[in-house]
N, C-alpha and C positions, 0 to 999 in steps of 0.2 A: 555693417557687414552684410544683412539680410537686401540692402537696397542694391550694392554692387553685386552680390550674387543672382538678382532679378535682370541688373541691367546685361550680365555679361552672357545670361543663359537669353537672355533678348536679342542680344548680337549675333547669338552662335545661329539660331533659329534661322535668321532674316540673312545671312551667308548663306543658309544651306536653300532660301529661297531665291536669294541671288544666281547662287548657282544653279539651279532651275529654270531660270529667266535668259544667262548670257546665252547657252545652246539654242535659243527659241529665235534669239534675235542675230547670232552669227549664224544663222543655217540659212537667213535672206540671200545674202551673194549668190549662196548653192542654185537657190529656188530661181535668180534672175538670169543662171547662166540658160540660154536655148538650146536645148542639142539638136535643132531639126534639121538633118543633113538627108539631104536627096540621094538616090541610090543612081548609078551609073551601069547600063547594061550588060552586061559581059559579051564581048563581040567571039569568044573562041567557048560556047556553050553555057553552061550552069557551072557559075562560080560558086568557091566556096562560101561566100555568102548568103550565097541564093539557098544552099544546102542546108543554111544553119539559120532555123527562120527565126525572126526576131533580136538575131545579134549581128550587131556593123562592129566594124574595131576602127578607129582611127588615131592610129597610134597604137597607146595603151587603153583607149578609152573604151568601154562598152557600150551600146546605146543599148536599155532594154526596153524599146518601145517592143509592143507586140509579143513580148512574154506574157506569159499568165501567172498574173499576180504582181507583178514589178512594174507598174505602170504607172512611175512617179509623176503626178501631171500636177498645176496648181489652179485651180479655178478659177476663171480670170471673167473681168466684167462682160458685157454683154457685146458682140462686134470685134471683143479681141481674140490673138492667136491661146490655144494651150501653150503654159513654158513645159516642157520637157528637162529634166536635168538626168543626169546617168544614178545611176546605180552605185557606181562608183562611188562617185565622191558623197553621197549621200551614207555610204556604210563608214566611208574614212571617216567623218565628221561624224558619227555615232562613238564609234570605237574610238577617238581623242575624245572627246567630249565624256566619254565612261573614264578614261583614264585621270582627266582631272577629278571629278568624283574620286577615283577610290588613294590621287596621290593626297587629297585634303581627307580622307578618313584615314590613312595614314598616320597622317602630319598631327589631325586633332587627337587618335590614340596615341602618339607618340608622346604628348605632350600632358594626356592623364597619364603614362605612364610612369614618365619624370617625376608624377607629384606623388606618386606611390612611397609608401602605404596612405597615405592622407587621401580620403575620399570628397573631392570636389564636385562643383557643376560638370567640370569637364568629362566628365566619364562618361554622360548621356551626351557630347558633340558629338562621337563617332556615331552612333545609331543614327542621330537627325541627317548627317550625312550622306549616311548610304539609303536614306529613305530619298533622301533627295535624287541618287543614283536609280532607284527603284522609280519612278515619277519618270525621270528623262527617257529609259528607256521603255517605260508601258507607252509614254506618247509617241516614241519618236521611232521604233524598232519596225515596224511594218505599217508605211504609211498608208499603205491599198487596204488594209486591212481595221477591222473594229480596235481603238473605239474613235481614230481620226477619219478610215477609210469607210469605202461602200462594199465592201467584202465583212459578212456576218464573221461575229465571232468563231461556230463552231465550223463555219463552211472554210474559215481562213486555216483549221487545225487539219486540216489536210496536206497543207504546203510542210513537206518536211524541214523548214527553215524557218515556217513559223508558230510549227508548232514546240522546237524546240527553245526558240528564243522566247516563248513564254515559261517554259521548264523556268530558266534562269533566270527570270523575273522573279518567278515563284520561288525560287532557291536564296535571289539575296533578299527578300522581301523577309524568309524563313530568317537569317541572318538578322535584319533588323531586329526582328521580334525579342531572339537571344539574346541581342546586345543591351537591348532596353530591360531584359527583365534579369537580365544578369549584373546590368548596372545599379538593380534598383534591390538586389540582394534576394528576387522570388523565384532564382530556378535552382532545384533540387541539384544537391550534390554530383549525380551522374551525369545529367544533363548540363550542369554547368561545365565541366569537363570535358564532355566529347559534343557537344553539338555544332559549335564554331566548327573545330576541328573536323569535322566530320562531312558539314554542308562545304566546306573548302576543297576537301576529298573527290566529294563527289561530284561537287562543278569543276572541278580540273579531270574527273576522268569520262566526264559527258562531253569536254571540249572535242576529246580525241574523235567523238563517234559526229561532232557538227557539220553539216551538210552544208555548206556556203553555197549560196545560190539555188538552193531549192530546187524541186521537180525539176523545171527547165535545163538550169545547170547541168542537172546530172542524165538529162537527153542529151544535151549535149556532146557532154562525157563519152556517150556509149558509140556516136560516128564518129571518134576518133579511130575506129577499124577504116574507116576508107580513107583511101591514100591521099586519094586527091584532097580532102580535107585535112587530115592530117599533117602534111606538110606544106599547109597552105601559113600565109604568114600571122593572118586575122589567127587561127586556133593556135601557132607556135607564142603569140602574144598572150592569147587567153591561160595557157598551160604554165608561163611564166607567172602570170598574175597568178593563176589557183597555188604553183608551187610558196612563192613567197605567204601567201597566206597562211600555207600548210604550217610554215616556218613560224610565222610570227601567234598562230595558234599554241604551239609547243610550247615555246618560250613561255605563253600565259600560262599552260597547264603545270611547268616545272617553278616558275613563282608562286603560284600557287599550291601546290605540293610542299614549296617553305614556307609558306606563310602556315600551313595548317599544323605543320611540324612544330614552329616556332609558337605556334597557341597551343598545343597541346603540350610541350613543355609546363607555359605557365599555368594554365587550367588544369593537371594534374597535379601539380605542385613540387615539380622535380626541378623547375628553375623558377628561383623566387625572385626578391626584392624589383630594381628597376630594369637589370639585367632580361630579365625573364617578362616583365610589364613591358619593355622595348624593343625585343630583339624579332618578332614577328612584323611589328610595325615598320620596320626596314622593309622585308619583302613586300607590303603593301606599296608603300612609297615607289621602288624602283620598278614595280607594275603597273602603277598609276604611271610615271614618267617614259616606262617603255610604249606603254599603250597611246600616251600624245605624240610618236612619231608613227603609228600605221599609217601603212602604204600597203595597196590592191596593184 
């Protein structure tokens, strides 16, 4: 019995490193697409391009070459081009790749909480998995930036985008801690209670105040007074892309508002048995599932 509970907390482990691994190696495509697109002069004055420096649109796409700070580039041998890839698809492929993370912390509480009251290995899955979440995004969340980029740590806490995306490292990382020492039976009565619940709260209600696109973004933002930019097609495309986002942020913030509800139920002890061990793990699951379709 001692052997298969070695082997099976060995498997969970090497999953939650798995998952670590696949975002490392499906983000190559991203890294090989080039966005170097040549700009075309405007023959009837200063286009809205030219207005908006550092953003092309083609299409839906955004290039941010020549933003400060979003200068996704890969190192490349000696004689060759930089690849260039967008901003874009580099924040989609974050935000699906978090969602698998939290629909397998889901799926792994879902499944200690079937074995309830019976305390198993499984109870410490979820925590190794969202450490695993915790990992993807310290690496992968601001590539300009410490500890992949050449932008210092405290120089990069200036970008209001990366300084808050560290908050929320620090917030599930917080989570982690909980879960391990709450699985492990050493956190005090109050704290076992409200801290989940609590760190839930508060990353659903810092989502509303998330700055997408940083500094630049929100220069951006502010020539939306001039007309000619304004109803130019580059910003009605941009303003479409910020809306949806606005949208599919919400959605996070109001699953997560169940998920902390649905844990404070069980951690206060007003919904017991499996009912109460289960019913939170739902809204992880259809947060993790909604989060692998974002779109920018």
């Amino acid at each position: 019995m001692q052997t298969q509970k070695s082997v099976g907390l060995t498997a969970a482990m090497a999953a939650a490193l798995v998952l670590v691994a696949i975002p490392q190696v499906g983000s190559k495509p991203l890294l090989a697409e080039a966005a170097q697109q040549s700009s075309t002069p405007s023959t009837s004055g200063q286009s809205a391009h030219d207005a908006m420096p550092g953003m092309q649109h083609e299409g839906q796409t955004m290039k941010m070459d020549n933003m400060p700070g979003k200068d996704h580039s890969m190192a490349m041998p000696e004689g060759a081009d930089t690849v260039q890839f967008t901003g874009k698809e580099w924040s989609e492929f974050n935000h699906r790749g978090a969602g698998w993370f939290l629909f397998f912390w889901g799926l792994t509480a879902l499944v200690a909480g079937l074995q309830s009251p019976r305390k198993t290995w499984w109870r410490f899955a979820p925590a190794i998995v969202l450490l695993g979440l915790v990992e993807f995004l310290f690496i992968r969340n601001d590539p300009e930036s410490w500890p992949t980029g050449s932008i210092g740590l405290w120089a990069s806490l200036s970008d209001p985008e990366v300084f808050q995306h560290r908050v929320f490292v620090l917030l599930l990382l917080a989570m982690v801690v909980v879960e391990l020492l709450r699985a492990g039976d050493r956190l005090p009565p109050f704290f076992a209670q409200f801290s989940l619940p609590g760190l839930a709260v508060l990353g659903g209600i810092y989502l509303f105040f998330h700055k997408h696109g940083g500094a630049p973004m929100q220069q951006m933002m502010q020539q939306m007074t001039d007309p000619a930019i304004g109803s130019s097609p580059a910003m009605k495309a941009l303003m479409a892309s910020m809306n949806t986002v606005k949208h599919e942020h919400l959605w996070f913030s109001i699953l997560g508002f169940g998920l902390a509800g649905g844990r404070l139920l069980l951690d206060g002890g007003w919904l017991k048995g499996r009912v109460g061990a289960t019913l939170w793990t739902l809204f992880a699951i259809i947060l993790g599932i909604y989060m692998m379709g974002y779109v920018e």
